[in-house]
C-alpha positions as CSV (number, residue, x, y, z in Angstrom):
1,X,78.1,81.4,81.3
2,X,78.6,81.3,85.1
3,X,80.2,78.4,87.8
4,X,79.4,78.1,90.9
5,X,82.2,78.7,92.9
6,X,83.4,77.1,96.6
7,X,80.8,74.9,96.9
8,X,77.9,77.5,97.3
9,X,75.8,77.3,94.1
10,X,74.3,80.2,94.8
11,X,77.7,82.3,94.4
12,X,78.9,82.5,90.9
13,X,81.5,84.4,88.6
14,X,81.8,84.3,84.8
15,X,84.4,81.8,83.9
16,X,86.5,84.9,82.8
17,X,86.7,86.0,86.1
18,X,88.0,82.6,87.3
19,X,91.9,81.8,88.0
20,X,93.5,79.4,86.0
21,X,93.4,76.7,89.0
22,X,89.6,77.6,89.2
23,X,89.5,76.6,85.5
24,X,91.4,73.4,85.7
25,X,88.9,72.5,88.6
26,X,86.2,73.0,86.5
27,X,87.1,71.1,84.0
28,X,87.8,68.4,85.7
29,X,84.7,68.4,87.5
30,X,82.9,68.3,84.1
31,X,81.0,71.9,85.5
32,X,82.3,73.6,81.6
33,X,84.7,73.3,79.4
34,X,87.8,74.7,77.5
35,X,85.6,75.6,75.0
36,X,83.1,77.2,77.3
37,X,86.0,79.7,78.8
38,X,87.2,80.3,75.3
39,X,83.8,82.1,74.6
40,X,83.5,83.1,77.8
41,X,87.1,85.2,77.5
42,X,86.7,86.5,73.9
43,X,83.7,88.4,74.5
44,X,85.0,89.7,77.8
45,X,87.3,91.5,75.2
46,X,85.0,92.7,72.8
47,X,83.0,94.1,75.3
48,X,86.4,95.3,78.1
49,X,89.2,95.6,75.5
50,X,88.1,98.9,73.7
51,X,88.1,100.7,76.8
52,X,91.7,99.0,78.0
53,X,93.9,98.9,74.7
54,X,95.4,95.5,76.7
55,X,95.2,93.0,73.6
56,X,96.5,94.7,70.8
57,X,96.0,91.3,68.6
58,X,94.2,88.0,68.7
59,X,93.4,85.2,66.5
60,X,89.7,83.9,67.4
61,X,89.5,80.4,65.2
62,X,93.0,79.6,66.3
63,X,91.9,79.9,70.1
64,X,89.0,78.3,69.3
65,X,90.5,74.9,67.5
66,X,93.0,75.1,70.4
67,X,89.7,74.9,72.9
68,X,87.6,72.4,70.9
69,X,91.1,69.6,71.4
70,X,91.4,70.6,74.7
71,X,88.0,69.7,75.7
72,X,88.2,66.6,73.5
73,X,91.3,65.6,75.9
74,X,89.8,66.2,78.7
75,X,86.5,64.3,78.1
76,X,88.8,61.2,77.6
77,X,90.9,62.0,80.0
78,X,94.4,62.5,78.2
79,X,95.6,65.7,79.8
80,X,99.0,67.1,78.3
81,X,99.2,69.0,81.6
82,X,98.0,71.0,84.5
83,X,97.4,74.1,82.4
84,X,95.5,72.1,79.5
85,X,92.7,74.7,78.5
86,X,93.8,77.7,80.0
87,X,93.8,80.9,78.1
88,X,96.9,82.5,78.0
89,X,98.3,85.8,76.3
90,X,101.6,87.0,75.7
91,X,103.6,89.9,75.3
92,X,104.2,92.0,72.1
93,X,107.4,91.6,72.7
94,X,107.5,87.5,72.6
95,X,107.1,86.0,69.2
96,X,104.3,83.3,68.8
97,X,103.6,81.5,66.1
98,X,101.6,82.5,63.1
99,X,100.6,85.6,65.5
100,X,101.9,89.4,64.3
101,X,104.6,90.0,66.9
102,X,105.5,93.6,66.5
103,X,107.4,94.4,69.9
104,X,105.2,97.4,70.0
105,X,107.2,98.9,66.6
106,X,106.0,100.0,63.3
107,X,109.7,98.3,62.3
108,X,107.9,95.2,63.1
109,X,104.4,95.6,62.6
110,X,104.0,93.4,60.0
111,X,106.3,90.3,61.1
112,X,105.1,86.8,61.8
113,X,106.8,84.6,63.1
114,X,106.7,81.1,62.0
115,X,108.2,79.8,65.4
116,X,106.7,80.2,68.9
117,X,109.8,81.4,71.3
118,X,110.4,78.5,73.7
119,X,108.5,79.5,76.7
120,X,105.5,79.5,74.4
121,X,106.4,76.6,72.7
122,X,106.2,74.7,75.9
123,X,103.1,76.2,77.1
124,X,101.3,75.5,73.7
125,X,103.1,71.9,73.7
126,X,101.1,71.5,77.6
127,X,97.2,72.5,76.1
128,X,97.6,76.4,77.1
129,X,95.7,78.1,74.8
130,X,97.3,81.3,72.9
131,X,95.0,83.6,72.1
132,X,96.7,87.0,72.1
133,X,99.1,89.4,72.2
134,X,99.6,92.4,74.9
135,X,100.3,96.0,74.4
136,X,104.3,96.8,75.4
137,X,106.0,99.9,74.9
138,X,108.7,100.4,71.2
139,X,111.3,98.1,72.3
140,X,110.1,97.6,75.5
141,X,112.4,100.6,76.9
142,X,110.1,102.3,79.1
143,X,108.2,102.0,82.4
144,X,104.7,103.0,80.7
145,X,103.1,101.5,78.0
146,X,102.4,103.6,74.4
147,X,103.6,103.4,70.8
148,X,102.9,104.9,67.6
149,X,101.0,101.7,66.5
150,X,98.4,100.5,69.8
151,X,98.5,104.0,71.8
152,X,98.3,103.5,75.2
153,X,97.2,101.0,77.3
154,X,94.8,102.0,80.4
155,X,95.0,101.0,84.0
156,X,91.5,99.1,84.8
157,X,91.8,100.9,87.9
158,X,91.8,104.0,86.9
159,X,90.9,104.1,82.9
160,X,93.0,107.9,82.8
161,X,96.3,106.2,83.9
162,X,98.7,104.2,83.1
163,X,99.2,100.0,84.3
164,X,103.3,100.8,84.1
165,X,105.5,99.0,81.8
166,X,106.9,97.4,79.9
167,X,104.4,94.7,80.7
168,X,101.2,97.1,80.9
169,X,99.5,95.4,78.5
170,X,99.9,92.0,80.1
171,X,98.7,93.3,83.5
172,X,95.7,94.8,82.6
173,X,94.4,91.6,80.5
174,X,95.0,90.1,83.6
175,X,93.1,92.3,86.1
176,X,90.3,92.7,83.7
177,X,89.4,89.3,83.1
178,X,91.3,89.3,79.8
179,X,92.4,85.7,80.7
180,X,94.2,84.5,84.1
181,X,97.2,84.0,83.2
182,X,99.6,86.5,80.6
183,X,103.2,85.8,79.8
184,X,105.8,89.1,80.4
185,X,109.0,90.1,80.1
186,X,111.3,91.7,82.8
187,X,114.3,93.4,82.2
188,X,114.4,96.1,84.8
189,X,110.9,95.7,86.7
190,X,108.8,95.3,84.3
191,X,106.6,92.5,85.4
192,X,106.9,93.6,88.9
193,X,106.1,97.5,88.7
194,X,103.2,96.9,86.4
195,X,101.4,94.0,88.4
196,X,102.1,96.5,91.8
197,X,100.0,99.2,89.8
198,X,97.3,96.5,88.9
199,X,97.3,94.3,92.4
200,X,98.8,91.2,90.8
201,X,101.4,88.8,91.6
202,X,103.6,88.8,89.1
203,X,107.5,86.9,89.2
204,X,111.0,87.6,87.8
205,X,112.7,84.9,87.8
206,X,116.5,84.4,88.1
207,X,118.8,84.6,85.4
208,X,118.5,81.3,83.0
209,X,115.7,80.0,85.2
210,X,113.3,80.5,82.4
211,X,115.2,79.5,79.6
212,X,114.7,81.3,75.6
213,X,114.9,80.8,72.1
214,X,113.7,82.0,69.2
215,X,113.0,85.5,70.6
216,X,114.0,89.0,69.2
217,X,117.4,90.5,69.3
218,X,118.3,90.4,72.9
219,X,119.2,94.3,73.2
220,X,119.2,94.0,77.1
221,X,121.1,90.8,76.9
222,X,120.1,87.9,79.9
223,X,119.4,90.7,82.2
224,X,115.8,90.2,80.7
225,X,113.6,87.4,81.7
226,X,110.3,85.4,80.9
227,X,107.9,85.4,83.9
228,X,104.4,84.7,84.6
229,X,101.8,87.2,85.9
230,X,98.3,85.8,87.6
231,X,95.6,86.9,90.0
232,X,97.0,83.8,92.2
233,X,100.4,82.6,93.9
234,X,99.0,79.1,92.7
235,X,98.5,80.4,89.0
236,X,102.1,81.3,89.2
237,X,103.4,78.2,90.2
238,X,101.2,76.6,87.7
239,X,102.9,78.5,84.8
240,X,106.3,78.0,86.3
241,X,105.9,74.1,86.6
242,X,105.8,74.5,82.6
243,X,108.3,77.1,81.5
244,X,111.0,76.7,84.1
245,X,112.7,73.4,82.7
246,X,116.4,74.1,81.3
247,X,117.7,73.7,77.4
248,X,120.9,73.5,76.2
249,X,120.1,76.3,73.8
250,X,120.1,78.4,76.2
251,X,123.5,78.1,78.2
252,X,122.2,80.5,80.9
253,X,119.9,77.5,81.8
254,X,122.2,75.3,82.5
255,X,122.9,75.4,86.3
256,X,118.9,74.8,86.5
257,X,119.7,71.3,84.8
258,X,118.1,68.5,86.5
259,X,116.7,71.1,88.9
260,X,112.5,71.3,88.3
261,X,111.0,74.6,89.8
262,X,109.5,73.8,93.4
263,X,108.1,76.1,95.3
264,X,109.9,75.9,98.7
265,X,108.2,75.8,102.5
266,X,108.9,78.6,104.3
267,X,110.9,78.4,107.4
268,X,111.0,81.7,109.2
269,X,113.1,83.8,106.7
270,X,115.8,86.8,107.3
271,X,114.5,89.7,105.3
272,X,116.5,92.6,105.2
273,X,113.6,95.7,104.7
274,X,114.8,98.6,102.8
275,X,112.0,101.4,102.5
276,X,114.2,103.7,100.4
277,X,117.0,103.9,97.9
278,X,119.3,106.8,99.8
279,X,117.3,109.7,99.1
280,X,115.1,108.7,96.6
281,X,111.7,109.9,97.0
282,X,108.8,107.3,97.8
283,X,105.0,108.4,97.6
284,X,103.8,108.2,101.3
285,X,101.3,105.9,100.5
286,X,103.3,103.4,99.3
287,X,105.7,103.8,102.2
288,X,103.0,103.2,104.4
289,X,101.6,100.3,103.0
290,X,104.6,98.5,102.5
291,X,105.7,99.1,106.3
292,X,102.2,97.6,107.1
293,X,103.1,94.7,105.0
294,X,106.3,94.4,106.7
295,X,105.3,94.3,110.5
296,X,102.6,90.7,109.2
297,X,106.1,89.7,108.0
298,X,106.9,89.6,111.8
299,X,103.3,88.2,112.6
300,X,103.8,85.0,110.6
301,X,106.6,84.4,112.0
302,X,109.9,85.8,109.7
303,X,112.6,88.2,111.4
304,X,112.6,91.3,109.7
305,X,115.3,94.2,109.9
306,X,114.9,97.4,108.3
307,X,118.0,98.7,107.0
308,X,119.6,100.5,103.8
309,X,120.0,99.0,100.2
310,X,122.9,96.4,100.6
311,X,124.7,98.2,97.8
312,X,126.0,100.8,95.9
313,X,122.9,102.5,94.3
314,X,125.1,104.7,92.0
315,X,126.7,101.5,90.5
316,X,123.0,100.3,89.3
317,X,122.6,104.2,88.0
318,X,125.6,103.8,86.2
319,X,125.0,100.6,84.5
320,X,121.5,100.4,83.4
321,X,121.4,103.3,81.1
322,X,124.6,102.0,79.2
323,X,123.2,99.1,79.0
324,X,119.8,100.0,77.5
325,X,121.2,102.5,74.8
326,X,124.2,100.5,74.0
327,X,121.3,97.4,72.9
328,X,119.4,99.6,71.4
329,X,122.3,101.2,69.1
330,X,123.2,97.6,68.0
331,X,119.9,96.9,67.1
332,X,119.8,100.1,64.6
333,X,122.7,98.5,63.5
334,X,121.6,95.6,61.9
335,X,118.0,96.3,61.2
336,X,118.1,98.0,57.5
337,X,114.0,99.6,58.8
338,X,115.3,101.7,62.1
339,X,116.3,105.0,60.1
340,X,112.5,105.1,58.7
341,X,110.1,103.1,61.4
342,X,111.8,103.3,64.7
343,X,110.2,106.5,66.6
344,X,112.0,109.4,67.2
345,X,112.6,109.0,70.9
346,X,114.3,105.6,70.3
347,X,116.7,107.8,67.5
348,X,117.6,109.7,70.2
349,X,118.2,106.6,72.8
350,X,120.1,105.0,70.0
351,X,122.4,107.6,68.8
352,X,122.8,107.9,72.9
353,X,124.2,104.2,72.6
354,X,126.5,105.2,69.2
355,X,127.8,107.7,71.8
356,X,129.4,105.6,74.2
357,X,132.8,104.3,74.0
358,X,133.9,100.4,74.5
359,X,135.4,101.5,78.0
360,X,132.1,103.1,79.1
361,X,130.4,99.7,78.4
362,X,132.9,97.7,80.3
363,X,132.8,100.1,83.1
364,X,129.2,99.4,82.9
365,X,130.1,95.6,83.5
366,X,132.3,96.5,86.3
367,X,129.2,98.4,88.1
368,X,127.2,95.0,87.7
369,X,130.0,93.1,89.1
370,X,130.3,95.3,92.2
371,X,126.4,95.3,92.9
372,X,126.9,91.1,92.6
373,X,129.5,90.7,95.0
374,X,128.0,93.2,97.8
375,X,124.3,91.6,97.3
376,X,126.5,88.3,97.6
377,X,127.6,89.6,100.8
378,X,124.5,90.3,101.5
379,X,122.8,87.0,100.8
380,X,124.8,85.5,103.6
381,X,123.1,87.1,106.6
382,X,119.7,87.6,104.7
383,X,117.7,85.1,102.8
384,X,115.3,88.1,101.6
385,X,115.5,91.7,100.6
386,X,112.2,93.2,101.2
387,X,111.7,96.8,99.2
388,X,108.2,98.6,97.7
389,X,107.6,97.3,94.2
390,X,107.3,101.1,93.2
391,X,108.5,104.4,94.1
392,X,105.0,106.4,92.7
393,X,101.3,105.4,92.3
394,X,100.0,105.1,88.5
395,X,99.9,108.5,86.9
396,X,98.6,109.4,83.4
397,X,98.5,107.2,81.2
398,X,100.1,108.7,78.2
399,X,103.0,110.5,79.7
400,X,105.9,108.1,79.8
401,X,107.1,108.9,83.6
402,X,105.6,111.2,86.5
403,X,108.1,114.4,87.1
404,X,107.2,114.4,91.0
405,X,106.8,111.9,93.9
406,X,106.2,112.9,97.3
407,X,106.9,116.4,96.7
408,X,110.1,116.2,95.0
409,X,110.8,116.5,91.4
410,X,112.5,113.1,89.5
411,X,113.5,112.0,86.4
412,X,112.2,109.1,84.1
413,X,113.7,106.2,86.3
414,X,112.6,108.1,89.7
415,X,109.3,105.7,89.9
416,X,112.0,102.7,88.9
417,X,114.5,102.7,92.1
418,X,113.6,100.0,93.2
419,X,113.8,96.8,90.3
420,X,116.4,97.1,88.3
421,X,119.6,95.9,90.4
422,X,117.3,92.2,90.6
423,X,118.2,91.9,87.2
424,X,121.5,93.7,87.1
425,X,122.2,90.3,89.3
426,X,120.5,87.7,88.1
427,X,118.4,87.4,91.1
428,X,114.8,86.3,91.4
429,X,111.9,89.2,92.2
430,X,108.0,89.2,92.7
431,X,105.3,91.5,93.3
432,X,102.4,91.0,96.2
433,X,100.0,93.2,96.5
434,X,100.2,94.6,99.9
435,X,97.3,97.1,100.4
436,X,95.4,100.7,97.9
437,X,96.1,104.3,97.8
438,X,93.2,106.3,99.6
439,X,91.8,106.8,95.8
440,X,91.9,103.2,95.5
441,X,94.8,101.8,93.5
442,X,96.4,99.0,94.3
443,X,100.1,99.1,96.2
444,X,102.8,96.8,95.8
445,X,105.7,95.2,97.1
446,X,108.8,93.3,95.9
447,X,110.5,90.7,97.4
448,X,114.1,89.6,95.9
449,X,116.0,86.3,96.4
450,X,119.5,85.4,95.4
451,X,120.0,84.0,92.1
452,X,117.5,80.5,91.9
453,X,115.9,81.6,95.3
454,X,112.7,81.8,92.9
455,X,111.0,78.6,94.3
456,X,111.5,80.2,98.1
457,X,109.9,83.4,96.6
458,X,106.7,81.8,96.0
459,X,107.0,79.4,99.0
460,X,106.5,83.1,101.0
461,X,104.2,84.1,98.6
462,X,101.5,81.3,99.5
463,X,102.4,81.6,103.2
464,X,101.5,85.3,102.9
465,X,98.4,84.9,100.5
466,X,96.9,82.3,102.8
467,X,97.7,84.6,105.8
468,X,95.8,87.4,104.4
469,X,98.3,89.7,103.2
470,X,96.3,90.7,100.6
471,X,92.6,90.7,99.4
472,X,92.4,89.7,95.3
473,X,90.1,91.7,93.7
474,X,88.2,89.6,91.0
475,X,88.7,91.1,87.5
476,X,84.5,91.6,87.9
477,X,84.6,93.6,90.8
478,X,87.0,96.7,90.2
479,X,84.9,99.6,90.1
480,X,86.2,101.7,88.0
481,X,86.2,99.5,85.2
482,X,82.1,98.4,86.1
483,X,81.5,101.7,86.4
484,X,82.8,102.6,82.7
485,X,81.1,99.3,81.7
486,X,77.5,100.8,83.2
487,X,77.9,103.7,81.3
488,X,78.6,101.9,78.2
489,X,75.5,99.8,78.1
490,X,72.9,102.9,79.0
């Protein structure tokens, strides 16, 4: 089934191509119906999802009951909210209710939860419609996205390489018309790398902005977040509006009490541009894009200086592997399964954790504390830091990093300079798309606020999507996945 879109009857889209304000526009215009996009969504999968790995598992009749009472409330006009009959998935890594949840690890691959965690509590309590689960990484440890039980997840862009991670899965649903709108994690770029590779907008937001429950062992502590990722700034908000509200299980949320998410008008902002972390190598691409993007930043009317990172870049080296291993080595601990499912790589990562000593974790702490008081500093002259999303284009997508960018050999983290000190912080991040590679992929880059800045991030995000920053590519309209999709059906 088809809508015509903007008035022009003549132009129209499937309704899986359509955003999630599209869709709620639709609806209530009587032009289709929950149940309609339901359909509409589900066999975009059968026929997309085979040559994507994105959804790695769904539950049809439960989407489909979900649909059939959302388009009973709408007909009589009892909304639960703005995102009533939108299809939604969520990452592996997220438990939902009565949906295997597996965190992309054979320890889990047969666990269902009886609960949803909060953030999909809420959406389900507002008429969102869960349908599925995305493809994530084992443990969601690593910037691509592979495991032992899904394989790996293809970029729609270009089917031999990889959408990033942890949230490729959730990325590519998105940008191939899986659904508008997928639920992610973030807990050292991995909404915001992942929708740069993909040409999304995708947000991390502050610390205890979101807040959780219910979830898996929280190896990476609150440094991780809940965030929404969308083929619109207005999808984002949408999501936001929903998920953002504070609970008292969740202490972290607290300072966000009696504070609803709004997304802030601009005034002309100080953003501080950093193009590269010391001597970190950047693809020239990306650096060109991204300087592009920042000189419209001075068109519309914001004061951008270009500058160095506002902080010690060895402190965030220092922490975020200590961090990672030492979660990881707890969570061997007190699963009885890790000796016999968990995959070798995380044995090694783990025993890496066993390794460390009490004083190696607390000078891990200490790094994070320094970074927070310098970007502190910071914060005072700038309202915005301004960096590329990513330090490499997509490469293939089953090897877990690329070993060269620009010209210059680097290790697994070289492509992942630029995220993870937002989350060593607390501080709120998004992706825009800003531009494609001369092969065509997209290009992204991050924006980062100070801790609850997330309502200014995507007050500048709609300033700069209406302004053209970017061009959205429909989720019917990337060529490399219609061309695969040609070949297919000769």
């Amino acid at each position: 089934m088809t809508s015509p879109m903007n008035g022009d009857s003549h132009e129209t889209r499937p309704l899986w191509a359509l955003n999630a304000t599209e869709l709620v526009s639709g609806y209530l215009a009587a032009r289709f119906t929950p149940l309609d996009v339901i359909e509409s969504v589900l066999e975009r999968i059968d026929g997309v999802n085979p040559l994507v790995n994105a959804v790695v598992t769904s539950d049809a009749e439960v989407a489909r009951r979900a649909a059939a009472e959302s388009t009973r409330r709408h007909r009589e006009g009892k909304l639960l909210s703005g995102i009533d009959g939108v299809p939604i998935t969520v990452k592996d890594n997220i438990p939902v209710r009565g949906m295997r949840s597996t965190w992309g690890s054979r320890l889990f691959s047969n666990y269902i939860p009886e609960v949803d965690e909060l953030p999909v509590a809420r959406l389900r309590r507002a008429g969102g419609i869960i349908f599925g689960k995305t493809n994530c990484p084992e443990f969601t440890l690593q910037g691509y996205t592979n495991n032992i039980l899904f394989g790996p997840t293809r970029n729609p862009w270009n089917l031999a390489l990889t959408p990033g991670g942890s949230s490729g899965g959730a990325v590519t649903a998105v940008a191939a018309g899986l659904g508008p709108i997928a639920i992610g994690t973030d807990g050292g770029g991995s909404i915001r790398r992942p929708a740069s590779y993909t040409g999304l907008i995708g947000l991390k937001p502050s610390r205890g902005r979101v807040p959780r429950t219910d979830g898996f062992p929280a190896i990476l502590l609150d440094f991780e977040t809940v965030g929404p990722i969308a083929r619109s700034v207005a999808d984002v908000k949408l999501v936001m509006d929903i998920i953002a509200p504070s609970d008292p299980n969740d202490p972290a949320s607290m300072p966000f009490r009696d504070r609803p998410f709004r997304s802030e008008i601009p005034r002309p902002c100080r953003i501080l541009f950093v193009p590269q972390f010391g001597d970190a190598p950047v693809d020239p691409e990306i650096a060109d894009a991204v300087t592009r993007a920042a000189d419209r930043l001075l068109d519309i009317g914001h004061h951008v200086e270009t500058g160095v990172a506002p902080f010690d870049i060895s402190s965030v080296d220092i922490a975020w592997p200590v961090i990672s291993q030492s979660g990881l080595a707890w969570l061997s601990s007190i699963c009885d399964g890790f000796p016999l499912e968990a995959s070798s790589q995380m044995h090694e990562l783990a025993q890496l954790g066993n390794n460390l000593s009490a004083a190696d974790y607390v000078s891990a702490l200490s790094s994070v504390r320094c970074v927070e008081r310098q970007l502190s500093i910071a914060f005072e002259t700038y309202d915005l830091i301004m960096t590329p999303s990513a330090a490499a284009l997509p490469w293939k997508a089953d090897e877990a990093f690329p070993g060269e960018i620009a010209g210059q050999s680097v290790g697994p983290r070289g492509h992942a300079v630029f995220t993870a000190f937002v989350n060593l912080v607390g501080s709120a991040g998004i992706n825009l798309p800003c531009g494609q590679s001369r092969s065509g992929l997209p290009i992204g880059l991050q924006l980062v606020s100070r801790p609850g800045g997330d309502g200014l991030l995507t007050g500048i995000a709609s300033q700069c999507e209406a302004a053209g920053l970017w061009t959205m590519t429909p989720p019917d309209n990337i060529p490399a996945l219609n061309d695969a999709l040609s070949v297919l059906s000769v």
